[in-house]
C-alpha positions in Angstrom: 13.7 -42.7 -53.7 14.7 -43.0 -50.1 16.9 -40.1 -50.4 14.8 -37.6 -52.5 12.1 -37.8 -49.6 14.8 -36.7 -47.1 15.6 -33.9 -49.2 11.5 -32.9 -49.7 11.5 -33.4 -45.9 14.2 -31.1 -45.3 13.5 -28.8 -47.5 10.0 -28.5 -46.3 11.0 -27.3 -42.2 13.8 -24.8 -43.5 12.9 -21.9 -41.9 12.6 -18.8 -44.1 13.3 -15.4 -43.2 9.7 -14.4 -43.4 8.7 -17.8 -41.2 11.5 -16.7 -38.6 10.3 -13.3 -38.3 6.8 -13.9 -37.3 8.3 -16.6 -34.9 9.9 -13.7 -33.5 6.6 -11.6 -33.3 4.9 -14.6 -31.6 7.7 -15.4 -29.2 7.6 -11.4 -28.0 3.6 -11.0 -27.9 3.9 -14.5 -25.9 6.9 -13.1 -23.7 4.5 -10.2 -22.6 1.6 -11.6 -22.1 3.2 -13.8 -19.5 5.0 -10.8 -17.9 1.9 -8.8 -17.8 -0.2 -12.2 -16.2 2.9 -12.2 -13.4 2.7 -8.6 -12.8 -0.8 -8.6 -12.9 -2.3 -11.6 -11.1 1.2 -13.1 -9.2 3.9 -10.5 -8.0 4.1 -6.2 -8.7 7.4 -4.4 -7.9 7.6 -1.5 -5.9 10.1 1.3 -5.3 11.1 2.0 -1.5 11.4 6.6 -1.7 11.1 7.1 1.9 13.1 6.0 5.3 9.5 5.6 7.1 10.7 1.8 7.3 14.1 1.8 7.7 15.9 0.1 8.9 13.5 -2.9 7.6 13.4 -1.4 4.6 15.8 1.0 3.3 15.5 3.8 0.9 16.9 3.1 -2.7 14.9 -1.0 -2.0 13.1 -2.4 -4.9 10.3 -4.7 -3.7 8.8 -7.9 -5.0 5.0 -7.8 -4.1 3.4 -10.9 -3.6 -0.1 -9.9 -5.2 -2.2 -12.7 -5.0 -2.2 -13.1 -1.0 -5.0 -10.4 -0.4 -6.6 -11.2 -4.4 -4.5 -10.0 -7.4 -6.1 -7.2 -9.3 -6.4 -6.1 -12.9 -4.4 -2.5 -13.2 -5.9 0.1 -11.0 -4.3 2.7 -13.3 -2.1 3.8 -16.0 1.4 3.3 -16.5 3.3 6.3 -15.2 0.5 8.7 -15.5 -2.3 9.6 -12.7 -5.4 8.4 -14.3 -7.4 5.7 -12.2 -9.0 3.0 -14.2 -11.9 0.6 -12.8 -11.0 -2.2 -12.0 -11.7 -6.3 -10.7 -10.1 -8.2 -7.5 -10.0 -11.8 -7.0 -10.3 -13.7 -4.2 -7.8 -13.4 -1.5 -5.7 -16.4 0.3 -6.0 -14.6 3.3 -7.1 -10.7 4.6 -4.1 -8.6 6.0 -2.8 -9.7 9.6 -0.7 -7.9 12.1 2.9 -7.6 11.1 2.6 -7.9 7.8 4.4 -5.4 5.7 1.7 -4.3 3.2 2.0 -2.1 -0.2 -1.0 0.0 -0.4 -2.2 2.8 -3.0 -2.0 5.9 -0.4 -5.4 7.1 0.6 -4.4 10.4 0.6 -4.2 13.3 3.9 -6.2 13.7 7.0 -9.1 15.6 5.5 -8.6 15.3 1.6 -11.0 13.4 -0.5 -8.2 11.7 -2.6 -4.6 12.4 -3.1 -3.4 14.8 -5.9 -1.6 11.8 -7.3 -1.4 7.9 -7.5 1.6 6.7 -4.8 2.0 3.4 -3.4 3.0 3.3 0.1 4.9 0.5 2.0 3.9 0.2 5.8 3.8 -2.5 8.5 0.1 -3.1 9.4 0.0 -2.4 12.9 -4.6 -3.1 13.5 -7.0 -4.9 11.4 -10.6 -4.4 12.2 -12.0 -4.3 15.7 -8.2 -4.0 17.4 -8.1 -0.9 19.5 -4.7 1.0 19.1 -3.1 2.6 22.0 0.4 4.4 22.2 1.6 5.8 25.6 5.2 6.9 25.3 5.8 5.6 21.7 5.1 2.0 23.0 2.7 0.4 20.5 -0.4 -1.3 22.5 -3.0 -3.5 20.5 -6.2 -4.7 22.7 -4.6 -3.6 25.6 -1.6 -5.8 24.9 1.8 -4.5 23.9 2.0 -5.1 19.9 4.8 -7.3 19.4 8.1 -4.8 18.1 9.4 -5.3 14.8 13.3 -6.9 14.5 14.6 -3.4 13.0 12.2 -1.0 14.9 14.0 2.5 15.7 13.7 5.8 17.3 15.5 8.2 16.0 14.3 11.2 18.6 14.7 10.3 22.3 12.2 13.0 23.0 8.6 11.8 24.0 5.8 14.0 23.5 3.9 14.6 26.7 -0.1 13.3 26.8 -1.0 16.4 27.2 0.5 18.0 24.3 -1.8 17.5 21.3 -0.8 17.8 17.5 -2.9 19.6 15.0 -1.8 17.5 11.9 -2.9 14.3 14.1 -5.7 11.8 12.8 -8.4 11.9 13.9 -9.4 16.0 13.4 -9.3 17.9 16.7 -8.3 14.7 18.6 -6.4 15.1 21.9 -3.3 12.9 20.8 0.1 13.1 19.1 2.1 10.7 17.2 3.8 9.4 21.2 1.2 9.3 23.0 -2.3 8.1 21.1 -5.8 6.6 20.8 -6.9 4.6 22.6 -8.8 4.2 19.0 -10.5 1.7 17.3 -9.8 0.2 13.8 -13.3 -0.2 11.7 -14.8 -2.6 9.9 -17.0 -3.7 7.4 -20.7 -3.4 8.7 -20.1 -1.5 11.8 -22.6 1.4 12.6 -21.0 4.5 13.3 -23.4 6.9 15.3 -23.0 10.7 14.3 -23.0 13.3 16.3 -22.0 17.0 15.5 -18.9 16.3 18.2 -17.6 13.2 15.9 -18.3 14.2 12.4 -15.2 14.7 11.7 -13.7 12.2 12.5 -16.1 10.3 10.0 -16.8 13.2 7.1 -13.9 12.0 5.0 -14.2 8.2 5.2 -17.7 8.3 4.8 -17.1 11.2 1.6 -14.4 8.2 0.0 -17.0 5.1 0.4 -19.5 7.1 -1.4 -16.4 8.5 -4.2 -17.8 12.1 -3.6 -18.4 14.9 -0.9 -21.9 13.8 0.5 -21.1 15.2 4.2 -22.8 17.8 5.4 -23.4 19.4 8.6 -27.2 21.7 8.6 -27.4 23.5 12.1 -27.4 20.2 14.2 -28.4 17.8 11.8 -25.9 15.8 9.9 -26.5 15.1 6.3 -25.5 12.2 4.3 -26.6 12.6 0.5 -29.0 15.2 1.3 -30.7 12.9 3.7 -30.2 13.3 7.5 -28.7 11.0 9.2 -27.3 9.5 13.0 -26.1 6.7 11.7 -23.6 4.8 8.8 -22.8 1.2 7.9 -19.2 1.0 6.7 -18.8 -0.3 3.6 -15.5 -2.0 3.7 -12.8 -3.0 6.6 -10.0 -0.4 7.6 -6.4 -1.0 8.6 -4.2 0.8 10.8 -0.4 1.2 9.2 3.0 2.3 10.6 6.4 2.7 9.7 9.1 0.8 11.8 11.2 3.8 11.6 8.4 5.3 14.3 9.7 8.9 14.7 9.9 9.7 10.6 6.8 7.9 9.5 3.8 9.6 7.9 1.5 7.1 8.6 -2.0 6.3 9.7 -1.4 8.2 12.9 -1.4 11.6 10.5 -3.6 10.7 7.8 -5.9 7.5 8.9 -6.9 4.3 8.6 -6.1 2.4 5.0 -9.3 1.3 3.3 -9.1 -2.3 2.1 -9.8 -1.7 -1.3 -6.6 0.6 -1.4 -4.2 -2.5 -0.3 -2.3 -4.1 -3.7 -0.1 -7.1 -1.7 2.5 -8.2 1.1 6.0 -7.0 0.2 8.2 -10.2 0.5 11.8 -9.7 -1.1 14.7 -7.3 -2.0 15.4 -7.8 -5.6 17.8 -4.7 -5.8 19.1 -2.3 -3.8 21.0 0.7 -4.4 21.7 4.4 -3.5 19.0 6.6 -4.6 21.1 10.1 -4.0 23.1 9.3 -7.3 21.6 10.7 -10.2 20.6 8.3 -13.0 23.0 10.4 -15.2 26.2 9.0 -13.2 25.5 5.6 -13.7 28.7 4.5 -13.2 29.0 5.6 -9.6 25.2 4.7 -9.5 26.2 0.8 -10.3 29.1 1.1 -8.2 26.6 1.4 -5.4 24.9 -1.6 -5.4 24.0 -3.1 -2.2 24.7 -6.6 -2.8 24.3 -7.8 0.9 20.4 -6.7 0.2 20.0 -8.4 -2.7 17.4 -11.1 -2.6 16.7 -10.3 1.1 13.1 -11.5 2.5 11.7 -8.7 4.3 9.8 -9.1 7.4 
């Protein structure tokens, strides 16, 4: 008797084929939905294409993101296309501080109302809100105070612009500075009230245009108008950020195209998980894992 209830036991937890492949199924669906919870809520990954933060970061870097820091968010858009879905934050641990190397969706040029397409940008955060940024031959000042220099800051051109050279492609429009000598200029923030004045509109038309997700900036003889209403005066909406590379002389960055809005800022990069070299084509891949930079490997950025 003893014996033929072992057998019924046994017989009853052998797994059929059927019974194993929907174990399967539920160990995959289970698999993803904790991979897409990580990448979602805990840590993104993020692909280094440029040499603005070299030698911090170098080209051919992939990034772990810590997410959660400034308030994980649910996808902002889809997968390896350029379509922008709505989306929630949480609440953040802390707001961005100076220093911190920050991976942000790129708010697009100088004057544009958004880029053409969806690009996440790594950059050290150089102001938060209120900070006034000053750069007098390529020396970064914050508050009147020199801003303290990253480990792996560089200068590749050991010309200086002069003060009294200005550059067209500088932010803000038709502003006296270049990318050595700058501001002094001050980072926005949430609830600050800008006045407009023909003189300064545009320096505000474009942020003002993104806050309200349309072009709503208008200038009628010498009366500004916001939404068809006039206006010398606007609340910001949100708090601003001021970004740089650490390779300062070939860096795009906020001294081109302005100041980050926080809503654009995705996490804190934090760690090297692999490195390699970018100029070999996928198709060589031999070569291509042959270049693997293992000294990078699990590296902590800062």
């Amino acid at each position: 008797m003893t014996l033929f209830k072992k057998e019924e036991k046994a017989a009853k937890f052998t797994k059929t084929p059927q019974n194993k492949f929907f174990e399967f199924i539920k160990n995959l669906l289970f698999a993803a939905l904790a991979a897409f919870f990580i990448k979602t809520f805990l840590i993104e990954t993020s692909r280094v294409p440029t040499g603005s933060m070299e030698k911090t970061i170098m080209v051919g870097d992939f990034l772990f993101v810590n997410k959660f820091i400034y308030g994980s968010s649910s996808p902002r858009s889809i997968p390896f296309t350029n379509i922008a879905l709505p989306y929630f934050t949480l609440p953040s641990i802390r707001e961005p501080e100076r220093g911190d190397i920050v991976v942000f969706e790129y708010p697009g040029d100088r004057d544009e109302m958004k880029p053409a397409e969806i690009t996440n940008y790594v950059k050290r955060c150089v102001g938060t809100p209120g900070d006034t940024i000053t750069i007098e031959d390529k020396v970064v000042f914050v508050n009147n105070k020199e801003s303290l220099r990253p480990p792996n800051i560089q200068y590749i051109n050991p010309y200086v612009n002069p003060k009294d050279v200005s550059n067209p492609r500088i932010f803000p429009q038709n502003s006296p500075f270049n990318e050595d000598n700058y501001g002094p200029l001050i980072v926005p923030g949430k609830g600050d009230v800008i006045p407009l004045t023909v003189e300064n509109i545009e320096q505000w038309r474009t942020i003002i245009d993104r806050e309200f997700g349309r072009r709503v900036v208008t200038v009628e003889g010498s009366t500004i108008m916001i939404d068809g209403k006039p206006a010398n005066s606007y609340t910001l909406k949100q708090d601003y950020y001021f970004m740089m590379g650490d390779n300062r002389d070939d860096s795009a960055d906020s001294r081109f195209w302005g100041f980050v809005p926080r809503d654009k800022i995705i996490g804190q990069a934090f760690m090297i998980y692999w490195s390699w070299d970018p100029n070999i084509p996928f198709s060589d891949f031999v070569h291509l894992l042959g270049s693997v930079r293992l000294g990078r490997i699990a590296k902590l950025v800062h």
